[in-house]
C-alpha positions in Angstrom: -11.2 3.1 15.4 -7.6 2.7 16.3 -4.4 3.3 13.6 -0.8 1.4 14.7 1.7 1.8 12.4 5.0 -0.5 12.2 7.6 0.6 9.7 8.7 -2.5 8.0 10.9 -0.6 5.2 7.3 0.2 4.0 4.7 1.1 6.6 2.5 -1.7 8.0 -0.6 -0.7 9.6 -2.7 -2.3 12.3 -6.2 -1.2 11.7 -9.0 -2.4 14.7 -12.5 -1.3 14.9 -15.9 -3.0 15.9 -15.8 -5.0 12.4 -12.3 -6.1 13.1 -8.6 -6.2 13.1 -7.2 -5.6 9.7 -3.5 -5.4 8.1 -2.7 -3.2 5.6 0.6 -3.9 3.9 3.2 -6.4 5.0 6.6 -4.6 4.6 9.4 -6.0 3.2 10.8 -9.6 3.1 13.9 -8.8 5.0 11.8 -8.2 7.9 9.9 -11.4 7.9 10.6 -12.2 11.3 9.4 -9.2 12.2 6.0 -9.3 11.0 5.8 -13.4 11.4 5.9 -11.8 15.6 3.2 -9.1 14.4 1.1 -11.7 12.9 1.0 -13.6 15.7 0.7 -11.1 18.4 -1.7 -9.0 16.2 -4.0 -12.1 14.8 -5.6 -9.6 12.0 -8.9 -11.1 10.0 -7.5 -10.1 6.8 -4.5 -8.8 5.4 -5.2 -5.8 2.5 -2.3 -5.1 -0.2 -2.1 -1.7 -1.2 -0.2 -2.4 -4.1 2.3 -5.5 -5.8 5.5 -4.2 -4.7 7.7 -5.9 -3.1 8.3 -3.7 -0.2 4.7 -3.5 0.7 3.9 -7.5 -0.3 6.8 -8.9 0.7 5.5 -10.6 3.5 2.0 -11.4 2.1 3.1 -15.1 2.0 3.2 -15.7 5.5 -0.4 -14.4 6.4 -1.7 -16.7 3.3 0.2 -19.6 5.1 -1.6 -18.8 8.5 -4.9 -19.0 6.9 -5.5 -15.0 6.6 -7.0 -13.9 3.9 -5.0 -11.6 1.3 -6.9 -8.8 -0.7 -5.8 -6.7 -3.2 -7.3 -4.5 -6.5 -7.5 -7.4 -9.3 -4.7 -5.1 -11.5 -2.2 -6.5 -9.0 -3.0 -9.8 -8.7 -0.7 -10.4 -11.5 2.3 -9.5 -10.0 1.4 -10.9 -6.6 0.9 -14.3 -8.2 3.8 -14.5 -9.8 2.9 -14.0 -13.6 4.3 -11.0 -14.0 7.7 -9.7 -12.7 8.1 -6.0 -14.5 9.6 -4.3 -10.8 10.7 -0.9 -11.6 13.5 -0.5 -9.2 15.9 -0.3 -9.2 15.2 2.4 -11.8 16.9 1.9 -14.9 17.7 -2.0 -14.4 14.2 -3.7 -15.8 16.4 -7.1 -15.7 17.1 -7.0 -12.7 13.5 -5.7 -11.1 12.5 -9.3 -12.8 14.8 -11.1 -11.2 14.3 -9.3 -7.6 10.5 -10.0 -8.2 11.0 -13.6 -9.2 13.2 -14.0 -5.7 10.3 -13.3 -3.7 7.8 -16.0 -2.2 4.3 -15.7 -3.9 0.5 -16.0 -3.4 -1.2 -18.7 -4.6 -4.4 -17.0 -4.6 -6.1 -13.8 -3.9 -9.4 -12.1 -2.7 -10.6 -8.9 -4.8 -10.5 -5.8 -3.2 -12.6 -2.8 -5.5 -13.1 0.8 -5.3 -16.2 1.2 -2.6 -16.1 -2.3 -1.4 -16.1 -2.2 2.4 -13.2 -4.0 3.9 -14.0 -4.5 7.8 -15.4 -0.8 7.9 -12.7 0.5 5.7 -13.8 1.7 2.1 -11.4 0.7 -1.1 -10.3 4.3 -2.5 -8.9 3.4 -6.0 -5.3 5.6 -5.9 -3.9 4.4 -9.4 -0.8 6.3 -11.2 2.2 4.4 -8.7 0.7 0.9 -9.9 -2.5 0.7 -12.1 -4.5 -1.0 -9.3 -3.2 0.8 -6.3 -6.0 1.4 -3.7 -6.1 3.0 -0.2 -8.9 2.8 2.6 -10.6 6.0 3.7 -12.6 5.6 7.1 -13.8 9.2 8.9 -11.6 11.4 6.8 -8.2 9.1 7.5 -6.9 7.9 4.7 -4.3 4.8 4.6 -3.2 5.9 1.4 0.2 3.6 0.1 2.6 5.0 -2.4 0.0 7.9 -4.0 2.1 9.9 -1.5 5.2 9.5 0.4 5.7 11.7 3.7 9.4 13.1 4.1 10.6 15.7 6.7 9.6 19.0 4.5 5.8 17.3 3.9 4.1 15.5 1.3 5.8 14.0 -1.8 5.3 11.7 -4.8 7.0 9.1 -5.8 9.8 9.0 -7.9 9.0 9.2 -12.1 10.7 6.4 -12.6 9.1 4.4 -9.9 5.5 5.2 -10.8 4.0 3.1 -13.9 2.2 6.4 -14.6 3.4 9.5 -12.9 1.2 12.2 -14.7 -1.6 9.6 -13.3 -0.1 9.8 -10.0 -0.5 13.2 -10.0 -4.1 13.4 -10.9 -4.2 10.7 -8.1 -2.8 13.1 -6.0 -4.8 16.0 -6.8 -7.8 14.1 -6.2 -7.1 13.3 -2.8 -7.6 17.2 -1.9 -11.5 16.6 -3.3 -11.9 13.9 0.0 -12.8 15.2 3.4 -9.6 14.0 4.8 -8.3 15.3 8.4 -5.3 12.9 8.0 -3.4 10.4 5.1 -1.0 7.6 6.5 1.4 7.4 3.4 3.0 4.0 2.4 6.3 5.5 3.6 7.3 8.1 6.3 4.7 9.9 8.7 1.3 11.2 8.9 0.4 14.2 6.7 -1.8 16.7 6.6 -4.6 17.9 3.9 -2.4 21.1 3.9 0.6 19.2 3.1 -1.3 17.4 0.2 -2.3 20.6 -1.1 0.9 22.5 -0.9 2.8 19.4 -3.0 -0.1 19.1 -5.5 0.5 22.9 -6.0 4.1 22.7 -5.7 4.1 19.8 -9.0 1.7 21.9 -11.3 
């Protein structure tokens, strides 16, 4: 098993094992050129959406366009459709979350990703509370784990309230993560954590 990561405003990662090459995330679309080079350099057999926003999905379009599939929980196929636009950031400014959502290229179709489903010898970890149908992949206690935690230079953190449909949900997410065998969590954002780290924040927020 081998984990790249390329920080694309939100982290990409390039997952390979015997199964496969698989993407996780697709970063923002101001770095499209970016990870149109990735795609082609990388040639991953699917492409796996933690979550609909736009700063992991961004660039979900252009792996649909070269024939990879796109997978994501069915909550978020929605959003990455284009049939819903509620963005919560900027926080405060619903009307304009819509109309930064409705700016962005979407899918025109989708393939399921659930909780347990093996995806290229990754298992779907349902991680809700940030977006209902948030998932992460857990494979030999490393955890690709989205926006259920953010890593920052003092450790682990959540999310903003106000970017998380559900922060007390986020928090049981979070919580939750200390009942896996983990040895390491790649967080949607910033570097790799620590179970340690999880567990101080998660005792740190109540």
């Amino acid at each position: 098993m081998n984990v790249e990561v390329r920080p694309l405003y939100a982290n990409v990662y390039l997952l390979s094992t015997p199964a496969g090459r698989l993407l996780v995330d697709s970063g923002a679309l101001s770095h499209a050129p970016r990870f149109a080079r990735l795609l082609r350099a990388f040639r991953p057999d699917a492409l796996l959406l933690t979550h609909a926003h736009v700063d992991h999905a961004g660039n979900a379009f252009l792996a649909a366009r070269a024939g990879v599939p796109v997978l994501a929980h069915p909550l978020e196929h929605p959003a990455l459709l284009g049939r819903s636009h509620d963005l919560p950031y900027p926080a405060g400014f619903p009307g304009l979350g819509r109309v930064i959502s409705r700016a962005h290229p979407k899918l025109r179709s989708m393939q399921d990703a659930l909780p347990g489903q093996d995806v290229l010898g990754w298992r779907v970890v349902h991680l809700p509370g940030h977006t209902p149908g948030q998932v992460g992949l857990l494979r030999d206690g490393v955890l690709i784990a989205g926006d259920a935690v953010v890593g920052g230079a003092d450790g682990a953190h959540l999310p903003r309230a106000a970017y998380n449909h559900d922060h007390a949900q986020a928090l049981s997410t979070l919580r939750g993560l200390l009942d896996l065998d983990l040895r390491e969590v790649w967080p949607g954002h910033g570097g790799r954590l620590t179970p340690e780290q999880l567990r101080a924040r998660a005792e740190r927020d109540g």
